[in-house]
N, C-alpha and C positions, 0 to 999 in steps of 0.2 A: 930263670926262664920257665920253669913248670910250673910256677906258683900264677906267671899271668897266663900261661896256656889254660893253668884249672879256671882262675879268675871267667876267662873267654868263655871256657866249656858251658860255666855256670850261670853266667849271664849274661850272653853274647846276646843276644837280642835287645838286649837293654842297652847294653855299652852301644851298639850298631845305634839303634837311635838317636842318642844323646849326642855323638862324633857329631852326627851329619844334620842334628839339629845346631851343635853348637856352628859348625864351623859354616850352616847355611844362617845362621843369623847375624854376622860375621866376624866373630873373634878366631882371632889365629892361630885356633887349633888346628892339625890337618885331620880327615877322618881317613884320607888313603888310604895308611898303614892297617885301622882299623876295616876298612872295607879287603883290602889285599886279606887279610886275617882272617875273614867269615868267609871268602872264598877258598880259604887252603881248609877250615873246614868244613865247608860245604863238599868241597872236594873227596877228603875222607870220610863224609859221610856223618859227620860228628857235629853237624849241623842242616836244618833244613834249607835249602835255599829258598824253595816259595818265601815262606815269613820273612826272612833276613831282606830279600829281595823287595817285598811289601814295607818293610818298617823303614827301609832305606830312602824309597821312595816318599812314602808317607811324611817323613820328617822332613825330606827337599820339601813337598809341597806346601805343606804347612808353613812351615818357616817363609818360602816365597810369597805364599799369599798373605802373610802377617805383612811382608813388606812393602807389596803389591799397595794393601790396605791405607796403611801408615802414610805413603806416601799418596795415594788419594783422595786422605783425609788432611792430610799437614802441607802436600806439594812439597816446594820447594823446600820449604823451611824443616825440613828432615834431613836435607843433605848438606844445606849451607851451616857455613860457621865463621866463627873470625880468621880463621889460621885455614880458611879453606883454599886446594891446590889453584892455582889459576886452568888448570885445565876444565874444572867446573864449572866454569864462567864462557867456555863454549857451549853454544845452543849443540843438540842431536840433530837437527835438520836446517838447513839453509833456510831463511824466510822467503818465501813466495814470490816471486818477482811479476809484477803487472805490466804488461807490456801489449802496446794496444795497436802495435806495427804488424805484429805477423811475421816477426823475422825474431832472432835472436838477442834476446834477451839483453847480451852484452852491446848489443847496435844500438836500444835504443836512448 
């Protein structure tokens, strides 16, 4: 246990990064435990929080706008795959329905 508390001590900034880069790009790492961890020492003091708090952030954004990107640039074909869930294959928004009654959609 004291050997990852020194580990933390030493290069918690670093380690804080890398969690919350890994786990926003998305492999299954969790960084919780590592974020719960820079707040017990930020807590005593044995860590700053501005930075921690900045590099935490920093790594979400980065990572989201890398994906943001990718998908931008690729669309779809970033998410699909052969073995891909059926639930993928639902649109995010209903398609627009034209309806030239004035009344409800499903009337006309």
């Amino acid at each position: 246990m004291h050997s990852a508390m020194d580990f933390l001590l030493r290069h918690g900034y670093i380690v804080l990064f890398v969690a919350v880069a890994l786990e926003q790009i998305g492999l299954p790492i969790p960084s919780g435990p590592v974020l719960l961890a820079a707040g017990a020492l930020a807590g005593s003091h044995r860590l700053n929080l501005g930075p921690a708090l900045a590099l935490a952030v920093a790594a979400s954004l980065i990572c989201d706008s890398l994906w943001f990107a990718l998908g931008r640039l690729r669309g779809v074909q970033c998410s699909s795959s052969s073995a891909a869930s059926p639930l993928n294959r639902i649109p995010a928004s209903p398609r627009p329905t034209q309806c030239t009654c004035g009344t409800v959609p499903s009337r006309c």
